[in-house]
C-alpha positions in Angstrom: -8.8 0.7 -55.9 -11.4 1.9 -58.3 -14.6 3.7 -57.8 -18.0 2.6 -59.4 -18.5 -0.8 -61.0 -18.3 -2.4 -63.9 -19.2 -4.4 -66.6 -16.5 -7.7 -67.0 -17.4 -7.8 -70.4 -15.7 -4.6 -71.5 -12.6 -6.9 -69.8 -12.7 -9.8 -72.3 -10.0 -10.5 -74.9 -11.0 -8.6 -78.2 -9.3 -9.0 -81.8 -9.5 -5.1 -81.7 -6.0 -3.3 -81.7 -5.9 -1.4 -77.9 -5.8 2.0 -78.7 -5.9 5.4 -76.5 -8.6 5.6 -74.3 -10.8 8.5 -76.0 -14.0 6.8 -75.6 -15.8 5.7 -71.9 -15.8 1.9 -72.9 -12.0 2.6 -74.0 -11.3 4.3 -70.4 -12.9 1.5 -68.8 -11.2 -1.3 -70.4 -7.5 0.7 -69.2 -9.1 0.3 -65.1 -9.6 -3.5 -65.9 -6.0 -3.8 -67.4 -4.5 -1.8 -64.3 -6.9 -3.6 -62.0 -5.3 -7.0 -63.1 -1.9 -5.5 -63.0 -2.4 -5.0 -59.4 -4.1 -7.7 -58.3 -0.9 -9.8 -60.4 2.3 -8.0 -58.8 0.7 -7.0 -55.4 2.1 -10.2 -54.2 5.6 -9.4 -55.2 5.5 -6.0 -53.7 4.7 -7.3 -50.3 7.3 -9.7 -50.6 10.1 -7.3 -51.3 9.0 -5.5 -48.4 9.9 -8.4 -45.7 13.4 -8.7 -44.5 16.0 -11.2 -46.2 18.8 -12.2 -43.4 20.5 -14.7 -45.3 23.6 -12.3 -46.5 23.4 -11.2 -42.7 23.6 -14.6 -41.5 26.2 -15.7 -44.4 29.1 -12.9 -43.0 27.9 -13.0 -39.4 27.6 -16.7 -38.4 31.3 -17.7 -38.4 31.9 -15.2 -35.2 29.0 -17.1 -33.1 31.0 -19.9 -31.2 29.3 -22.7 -29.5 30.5 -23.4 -25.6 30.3 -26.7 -23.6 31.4 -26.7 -20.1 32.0 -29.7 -17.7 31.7 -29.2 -13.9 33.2 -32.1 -11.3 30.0 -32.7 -8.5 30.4 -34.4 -5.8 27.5 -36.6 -5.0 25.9 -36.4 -1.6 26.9 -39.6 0.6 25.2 -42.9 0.8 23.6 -42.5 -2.8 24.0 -45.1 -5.5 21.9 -45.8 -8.7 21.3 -49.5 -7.4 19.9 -48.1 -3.8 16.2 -46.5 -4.3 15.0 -43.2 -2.1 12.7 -44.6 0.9 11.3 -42.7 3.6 12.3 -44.4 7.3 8.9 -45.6 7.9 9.1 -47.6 4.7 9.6 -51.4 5.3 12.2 -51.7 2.8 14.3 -48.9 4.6 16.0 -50.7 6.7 16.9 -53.9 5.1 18.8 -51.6 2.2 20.4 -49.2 5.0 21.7 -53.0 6.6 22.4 -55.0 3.8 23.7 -52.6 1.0 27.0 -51.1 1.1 27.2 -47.4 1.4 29.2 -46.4 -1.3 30.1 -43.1 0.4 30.4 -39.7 -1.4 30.8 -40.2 -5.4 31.4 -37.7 -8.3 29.9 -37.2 -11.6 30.2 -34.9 -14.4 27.6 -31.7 -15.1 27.7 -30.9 -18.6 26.3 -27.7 -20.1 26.0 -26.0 -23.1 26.1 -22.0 -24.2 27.1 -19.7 -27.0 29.3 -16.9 -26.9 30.8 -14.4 -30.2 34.2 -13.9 -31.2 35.2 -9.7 -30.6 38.8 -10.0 -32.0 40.7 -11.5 -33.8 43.4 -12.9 -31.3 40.5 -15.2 -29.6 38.5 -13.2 -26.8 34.9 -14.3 -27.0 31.9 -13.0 -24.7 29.2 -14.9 -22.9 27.3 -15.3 -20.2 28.9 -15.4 -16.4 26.8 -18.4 -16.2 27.5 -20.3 -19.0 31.1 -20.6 -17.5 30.6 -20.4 -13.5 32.6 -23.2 -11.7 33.3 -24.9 -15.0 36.6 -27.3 -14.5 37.0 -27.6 -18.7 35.6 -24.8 -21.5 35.5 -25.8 -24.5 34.9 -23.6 -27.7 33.4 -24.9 -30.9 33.8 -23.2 -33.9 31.8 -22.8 -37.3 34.2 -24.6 -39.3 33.9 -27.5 -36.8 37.4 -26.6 -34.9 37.5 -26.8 -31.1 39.6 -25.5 -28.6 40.2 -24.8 -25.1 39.2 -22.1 -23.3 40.0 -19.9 -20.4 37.9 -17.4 -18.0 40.0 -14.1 -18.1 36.9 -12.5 -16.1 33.7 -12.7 -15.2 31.0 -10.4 -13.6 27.5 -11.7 -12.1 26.1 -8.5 -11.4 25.9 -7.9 -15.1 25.7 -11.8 -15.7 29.5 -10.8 -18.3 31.8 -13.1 -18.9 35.4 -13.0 -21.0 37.0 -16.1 -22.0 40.5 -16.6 -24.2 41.2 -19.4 -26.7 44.6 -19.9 -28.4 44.0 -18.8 -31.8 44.6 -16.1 -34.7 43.4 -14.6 -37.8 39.3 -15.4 -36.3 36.2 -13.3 -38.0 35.1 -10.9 -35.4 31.6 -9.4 -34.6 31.3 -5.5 -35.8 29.7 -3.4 -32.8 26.6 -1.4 -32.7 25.0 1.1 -31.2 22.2 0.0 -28.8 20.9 3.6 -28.3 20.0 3.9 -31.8 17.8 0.8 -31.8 13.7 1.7 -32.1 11.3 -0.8 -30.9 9.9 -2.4 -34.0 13.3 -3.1 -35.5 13.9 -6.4 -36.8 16.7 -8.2 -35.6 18.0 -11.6 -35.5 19.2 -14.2 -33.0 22.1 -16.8 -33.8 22.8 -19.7 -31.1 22.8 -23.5 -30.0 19.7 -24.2 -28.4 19.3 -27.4 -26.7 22.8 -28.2 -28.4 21.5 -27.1 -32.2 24.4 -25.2 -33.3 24.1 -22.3 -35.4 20.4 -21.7 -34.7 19.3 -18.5 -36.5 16.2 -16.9 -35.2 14.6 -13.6 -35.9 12.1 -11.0 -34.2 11.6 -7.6 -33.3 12.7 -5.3 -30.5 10.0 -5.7 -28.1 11.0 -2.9 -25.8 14.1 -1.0 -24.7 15.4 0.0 -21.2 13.4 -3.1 -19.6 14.4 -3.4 -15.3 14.0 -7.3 -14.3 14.1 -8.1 -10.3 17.4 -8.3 -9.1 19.3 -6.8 -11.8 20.3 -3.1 -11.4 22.6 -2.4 -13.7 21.2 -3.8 -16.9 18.8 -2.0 -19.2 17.8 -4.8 -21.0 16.2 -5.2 -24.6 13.4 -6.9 -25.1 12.7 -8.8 -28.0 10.7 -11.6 -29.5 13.0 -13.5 -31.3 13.1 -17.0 -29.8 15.9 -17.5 -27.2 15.9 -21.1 -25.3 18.3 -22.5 -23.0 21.9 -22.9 -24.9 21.5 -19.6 -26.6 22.2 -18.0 -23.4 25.2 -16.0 -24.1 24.7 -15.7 -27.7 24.9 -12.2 -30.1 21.8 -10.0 -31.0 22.1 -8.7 -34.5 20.6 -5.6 -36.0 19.7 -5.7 -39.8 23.3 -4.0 -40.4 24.6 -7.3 -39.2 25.9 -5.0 -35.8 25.8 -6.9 -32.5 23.4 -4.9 -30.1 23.3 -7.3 -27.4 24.1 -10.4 -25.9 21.1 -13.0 -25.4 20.8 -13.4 -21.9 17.7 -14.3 -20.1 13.9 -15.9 -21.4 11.0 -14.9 -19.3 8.6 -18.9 -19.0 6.5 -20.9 -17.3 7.8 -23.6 -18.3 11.2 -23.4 -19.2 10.9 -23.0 -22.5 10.7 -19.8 -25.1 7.3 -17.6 -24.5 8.0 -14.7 -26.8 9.5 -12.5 -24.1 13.5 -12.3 -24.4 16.1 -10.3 -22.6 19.2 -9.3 -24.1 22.0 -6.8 -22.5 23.0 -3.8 -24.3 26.3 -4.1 -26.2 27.9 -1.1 -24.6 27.2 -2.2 -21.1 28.7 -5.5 -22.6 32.0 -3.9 -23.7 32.5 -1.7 -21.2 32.6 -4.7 -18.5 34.7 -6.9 -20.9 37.6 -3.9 -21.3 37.5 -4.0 -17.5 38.0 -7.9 -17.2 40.7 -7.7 -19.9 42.0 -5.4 -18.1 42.3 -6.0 -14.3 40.5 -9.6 -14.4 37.5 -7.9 -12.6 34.8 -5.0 -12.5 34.9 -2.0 -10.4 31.4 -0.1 -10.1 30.7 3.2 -8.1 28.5 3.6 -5.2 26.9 6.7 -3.6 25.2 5.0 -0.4 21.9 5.6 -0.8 18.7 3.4 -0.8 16.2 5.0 -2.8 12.4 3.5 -3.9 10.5 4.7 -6.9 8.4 8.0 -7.1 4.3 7.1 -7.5 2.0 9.6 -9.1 0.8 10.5 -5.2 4.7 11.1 -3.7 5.5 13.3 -6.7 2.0 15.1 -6.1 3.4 15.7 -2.8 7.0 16.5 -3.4 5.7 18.9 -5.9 7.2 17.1 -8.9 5.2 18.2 -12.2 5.7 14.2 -13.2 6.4 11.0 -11.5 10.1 10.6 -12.4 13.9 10.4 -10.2 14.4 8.3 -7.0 13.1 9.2 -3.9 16.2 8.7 -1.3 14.7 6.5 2.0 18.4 6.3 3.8 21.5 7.8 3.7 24.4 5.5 4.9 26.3 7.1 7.5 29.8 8.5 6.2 28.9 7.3 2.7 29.7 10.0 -0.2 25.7 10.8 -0.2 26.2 12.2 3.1 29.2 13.9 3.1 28.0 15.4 -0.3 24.6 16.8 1.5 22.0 14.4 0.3 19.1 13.8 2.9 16.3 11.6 3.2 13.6 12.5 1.7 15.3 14.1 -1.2 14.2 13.6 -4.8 17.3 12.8 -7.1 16.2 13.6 -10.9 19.8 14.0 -13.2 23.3 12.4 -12.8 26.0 13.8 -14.1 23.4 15.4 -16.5 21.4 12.1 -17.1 18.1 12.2 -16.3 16.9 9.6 -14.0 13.5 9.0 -15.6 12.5 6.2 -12.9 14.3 4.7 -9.7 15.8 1.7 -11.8 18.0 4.6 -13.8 20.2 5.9 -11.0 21.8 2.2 -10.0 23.3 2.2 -13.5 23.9 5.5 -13.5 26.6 5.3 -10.5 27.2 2.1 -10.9 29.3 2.5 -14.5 30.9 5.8 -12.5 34.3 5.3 -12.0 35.5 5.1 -8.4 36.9 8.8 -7.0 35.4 10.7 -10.0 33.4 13.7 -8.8 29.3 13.5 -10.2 26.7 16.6 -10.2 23.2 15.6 -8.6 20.7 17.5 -9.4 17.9 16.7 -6.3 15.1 18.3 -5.9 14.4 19.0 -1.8 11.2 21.2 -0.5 10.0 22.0 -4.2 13.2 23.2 -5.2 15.8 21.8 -6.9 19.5 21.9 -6.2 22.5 20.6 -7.0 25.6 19.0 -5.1 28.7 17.2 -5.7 29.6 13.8 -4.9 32.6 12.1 -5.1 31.9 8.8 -5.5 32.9 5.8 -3.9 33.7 1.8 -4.4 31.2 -0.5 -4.6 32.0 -3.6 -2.4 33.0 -6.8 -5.3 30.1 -8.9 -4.5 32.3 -12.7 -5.0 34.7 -11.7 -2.2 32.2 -10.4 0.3 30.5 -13.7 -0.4 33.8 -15.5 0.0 34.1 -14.0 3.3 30.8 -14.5 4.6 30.5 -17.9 3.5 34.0 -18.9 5.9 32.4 -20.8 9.3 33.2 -19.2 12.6 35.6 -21.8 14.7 33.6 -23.6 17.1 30.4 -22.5 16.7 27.2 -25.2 16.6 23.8 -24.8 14.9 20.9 -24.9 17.2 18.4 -27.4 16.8 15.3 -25.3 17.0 17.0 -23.1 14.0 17.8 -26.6 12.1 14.0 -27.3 12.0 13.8 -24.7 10.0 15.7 -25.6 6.9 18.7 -23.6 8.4 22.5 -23.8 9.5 23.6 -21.2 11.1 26.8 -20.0 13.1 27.9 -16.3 14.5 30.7 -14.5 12.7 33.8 -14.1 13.7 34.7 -10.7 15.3 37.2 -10.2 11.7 34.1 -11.0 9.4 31.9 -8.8 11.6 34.6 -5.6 11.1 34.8 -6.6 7.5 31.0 -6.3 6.8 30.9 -4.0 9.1 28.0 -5.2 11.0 27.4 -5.2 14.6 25.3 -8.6 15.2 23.8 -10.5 13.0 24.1 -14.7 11.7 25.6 -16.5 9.2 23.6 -19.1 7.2 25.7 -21.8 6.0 23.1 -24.1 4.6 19.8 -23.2 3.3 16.9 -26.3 2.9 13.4 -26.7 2.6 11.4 -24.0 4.5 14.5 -21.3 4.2 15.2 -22.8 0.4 11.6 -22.0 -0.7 11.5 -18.5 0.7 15.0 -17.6 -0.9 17.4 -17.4 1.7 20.5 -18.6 0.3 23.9 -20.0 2.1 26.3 -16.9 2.4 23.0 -14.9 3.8 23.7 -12.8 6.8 20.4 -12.7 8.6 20.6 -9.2 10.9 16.9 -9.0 11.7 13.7 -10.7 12.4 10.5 -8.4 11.8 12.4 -5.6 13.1 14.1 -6.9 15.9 17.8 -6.7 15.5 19.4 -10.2 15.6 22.8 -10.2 17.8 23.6 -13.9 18.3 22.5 -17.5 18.0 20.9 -18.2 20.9 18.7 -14.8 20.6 17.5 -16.2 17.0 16.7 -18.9 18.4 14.5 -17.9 21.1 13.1 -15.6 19.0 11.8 -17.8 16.5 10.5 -20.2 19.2 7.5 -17.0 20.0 6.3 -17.3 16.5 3.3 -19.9 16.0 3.3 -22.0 12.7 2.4 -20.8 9.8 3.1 -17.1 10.5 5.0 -15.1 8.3 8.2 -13.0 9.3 10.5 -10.5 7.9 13.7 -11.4 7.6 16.1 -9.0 7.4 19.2 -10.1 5.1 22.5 -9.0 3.8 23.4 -10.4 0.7 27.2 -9.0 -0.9 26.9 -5.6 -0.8 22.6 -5.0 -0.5 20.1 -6.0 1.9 16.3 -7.1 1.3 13.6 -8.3 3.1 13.0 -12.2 3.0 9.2 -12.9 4.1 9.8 -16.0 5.8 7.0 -18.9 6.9 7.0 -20.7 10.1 6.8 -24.4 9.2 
């Protein structure tokens, strides 16, 4: 703070009246008194500096609601607390399986626990989609300790959204903000009931913006590092304007538990699903039919793209609007209805919150040069009832016992559910265990290929599978609501 030393004597009490420093020891004794000065308040300053939620927390915390849920399950048969799991080679096996009653099938009650915000005054609260999915009973716990009953007016997994109602009036609501104005390094604050601790308050910093996560398309998720454990999961994100920004949604663990890396939607996307579930009671989302991969440094070397940015367009579905509208494999898409698409994550969202039958501008850039064309934009299948169908058994049909080895149920569609996914072969799995469990294939799944080869009925699947030695991996081809993947598959 001061150049040169000096002499701590000159510092010392004196009975001398302090007068203007005209003299050297004068001037030095003024840099001891300043020196002291700083080294006293320099503790205060930096206090000032750090942020004080308590006002925030004080107007805010009486919208944050806490949400229990209570789910009927049905047991599976034959199990009983007073009958122990034994393997058939145990010598106990068979005395319980002749000597104890089987109780047959049983139900219990799941219980769970959320949060959720209040975003008017007449009762409609957001959470999660699954905080609430399959729940018989929703209940809603105030901060002034009243509780009510609650019910779903929507929900949408895609976007993991969900709107539910409660039958009161005159409620603090949450204040919007703007999620495009938050800069990472902004402080904001978390308020929740983890592991059932209402009111929680936690606070942290944006981590990052715009974050993709596997599976999820249509959410450009904030990061932050305010801690978020299971039960805050549908809770509000608060700037330091006491705004909501987002809605606590997702923890990336190891095990289970907070690791510094939270995922919150942006309060826009938030808003703009909940007007559509007030609304109509569901989500409508756009759809171009194209699948597109991202653009490395050496593909937009070769396209002639000064940058590695857009989504490279791998197929075209035939008589979807992409095709009609011009767009060819192999084209590079790089703006949206004037929005850039900076990496192949953007354009999903970017369709996706376009209204059905509105007409978009692509620009595309195709042999060096870029373009533009106009789409008209078409309906994205709702993933629940394209599930709903798939999931329906065909009449008659029988699994194979070669496919039941491996984890596996499956059956052939119907003829209707074939036209309605419109899908030429293909099998339906109706239960998914071990081996398939652990690889991710999941009951609903269409499987319509096996490295490759296109699957057209049972007993092809079956004899196909029966080439493959154990311990090989396959492709699975698979057709999940409206998207297919590839499932790499062990034989077991």
């Amino acid at each position: 703070m001061f150049n040169g030393s000096y002499d701590l004597r000159v510092c010392m009490p004196s009975r001398q009246p302090v007068r203007q420093p005209s003299s050297p020891g004068a001037q030095q004794a003024w840099k001891c008194l300043l020196l002291f000065a700083a080294l006293l308040f320099a503790p205060a300053a930096v206090t000032a500096q750090l942020p004080d939620f308590t006002e925030l927390v004080e107007k805010q915390g009486a919208t944050v609601v806490n949400i229990s849920t209570t789910q009927t399950v049905k047991g599976p048969t034959g199990s009983s607390p007073q009958v122990p799991q034994l393997q058939e080679d145990d010598p106990f096996y068979e005395f319980f399986r002749r000597f104890v009653p089987n109780p047959g099938p049983r139900e219990f009650q799941n219980n769970s626990l959320g949060s959720g915000f209040i975003i008017s005054t007449d009762g409609y609260i957001l959470t999660n989609a699954h905080v609430v999915e399959a729940a018989d009973e929703i209940n809603v716990k105030l901060n002034d300790k009243r509780e009510f009953k609650a019910k779903v007016i929507g929900s949408d997994k895609r976007t993991d959204i969900a709107l539910i109602k409660i039958d009161a009036t005159n409620l603090p609501a949450v204040k919007f903000g703007d999620p495009n104005r938050l800069k990472v390094g902004e402080w904001v604050i978390a308020i929740g009931s983890p592991f059932g601790f209402e009111n929680t308050v936690t606070a942290g910093i944006v981590s990052a913006k715009g974050r993709s996560l596997p599976q999820e398309n249509f959410v450009p998720f904030i990061q932050t590092d305010a801690a978020v454990n299971p039960g805050n999961s549908g809770g509000p994100l608060f700037n330091m304007r006491g705004e909501v920004v987002g809605i606590n949604s997702q923890i990336y663990s190891r095990t289970g538990g907070f690791m510094g890396l939270s995922f919150s939607i942006p309060i826009d996307v938030a808003n703009d699903i909940a007007t559509q579930l007030k609304a109509g009671g569901k989500v409508t989302r756009g759809r171009i039919g194209v699948v597109i991969q991202p653009v490395t440094r050496e593909l937009a070397e070769s396209f002639g793209l000064p940058k590695p940015a857009g989504a490279l367009v791998s197929s075209v579905e035939k008589g979807s609007p992409a095709e009609k509208a011009g767009i060819e494999v192999g084209d590079v898409i790089l703006k949206f209805n004037g929005k850039d698409v900076t990496s192949s994550e953007d354009l999903p969202r970017l369709v996706g919150g376009t209204r059905p039958g509105n007409k978009a501008t692509v620009q595309l850039m195709r042999n060096k040069a870029t373009r533009e064309v106009a789409v008209a934009v078409g309906e994205m299948p709702d993933e629940a009832r394209s599930a709903q169908r798939s999931q329906r058994r065909a009449p008659g049909a029988k699994p194979s016992e070669s496919v039941s080895r491996l984890g596996m149920t499956l059956s052939e569609p119907t003829a209707e559910q074939r036209k309605e996914l419109k899908i030429a072969g293909g099998i339906l799995v109706e239960d998914a265990q071990g081996a398939a469990a652990k690889a991710g294939i999941r009951r609903g799944d269409i499987i319509l290929g096996v490295n490759n080869q296109d699957v057209k009925s049972l007993e092809q699947f079956t004899q196909l599978m029966t080439q493959f030695e154990k311990g090989k991996i396959v492709a699975m081809l698979v057709r999940r609501g409206g998207n297919s993947l590839y499932i790499p598959f062990r034989i077991e």
